[in-house]
C-alpha positions as CSV (number, residue, x, y, z in Angstrom):
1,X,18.0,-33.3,-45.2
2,X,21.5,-34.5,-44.0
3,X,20.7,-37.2,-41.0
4,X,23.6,-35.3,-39.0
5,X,21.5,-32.0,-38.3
6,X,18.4,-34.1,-36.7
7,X,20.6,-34.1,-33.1
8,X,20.8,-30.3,-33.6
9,X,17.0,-29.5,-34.3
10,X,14.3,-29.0,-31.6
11,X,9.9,-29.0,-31.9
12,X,8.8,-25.7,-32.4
13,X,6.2,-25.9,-30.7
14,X,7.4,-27.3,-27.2
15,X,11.1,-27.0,-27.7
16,X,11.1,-31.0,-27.2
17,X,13.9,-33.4,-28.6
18,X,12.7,-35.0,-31.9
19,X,13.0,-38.4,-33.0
20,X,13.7,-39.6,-36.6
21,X,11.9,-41.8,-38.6
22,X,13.3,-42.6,-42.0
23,X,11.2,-44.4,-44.5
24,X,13.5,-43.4,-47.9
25,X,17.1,-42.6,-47.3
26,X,20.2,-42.2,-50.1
27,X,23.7,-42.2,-48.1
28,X,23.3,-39.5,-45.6
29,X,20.6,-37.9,-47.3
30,X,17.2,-38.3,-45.5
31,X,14.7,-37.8,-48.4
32,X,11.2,-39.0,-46.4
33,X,10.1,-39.4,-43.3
34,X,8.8,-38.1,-39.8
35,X,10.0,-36.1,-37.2
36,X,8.4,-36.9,-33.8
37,X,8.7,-35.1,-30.7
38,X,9.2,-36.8,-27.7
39,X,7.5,-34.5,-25.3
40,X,4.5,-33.1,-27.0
41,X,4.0,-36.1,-29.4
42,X,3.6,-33.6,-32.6
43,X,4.6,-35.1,-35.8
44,X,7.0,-33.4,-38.7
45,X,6.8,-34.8,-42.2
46,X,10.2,-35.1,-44.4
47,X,8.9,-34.7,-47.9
48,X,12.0,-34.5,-50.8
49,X,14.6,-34.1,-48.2
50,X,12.4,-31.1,-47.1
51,X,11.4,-31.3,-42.9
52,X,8.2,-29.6,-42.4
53,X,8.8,-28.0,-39.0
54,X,6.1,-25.3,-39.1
55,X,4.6,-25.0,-35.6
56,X,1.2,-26.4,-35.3
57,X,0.3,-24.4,-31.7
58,X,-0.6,-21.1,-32.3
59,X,-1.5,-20.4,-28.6
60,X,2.0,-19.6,-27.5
């Protein structure tokens, strides 16, 4: 994933502003990782550039 779109995305579970984590990044390609969200604390892995943004809350 490009490291430009991260400002752009949002939880999908709470709507919250996630934060980056970048553990393996080539240029402005983000290829692992977390996503964290900074209201509801959930956590979104970055596996092979891939963000894993599948809401975990299925009570909404």
């Amino acid at each position: 994933m490009k490291s430009d779109i991260v400002p752009m995305l949002a939880c999908p579970n709470c709507k919250g502003d996630l934060e980056i984590s970048i553990s393996n990044q080539q240029g402005q390609d983000i290829l692992e990782g977390e996503l964290t969200c900074l209201q509801c604390h959930e956590i979104f892995p970055i596996n092979e550039g891939i963000p894993n943004l599948l809401p975990t809350n299925t009570n909404n």
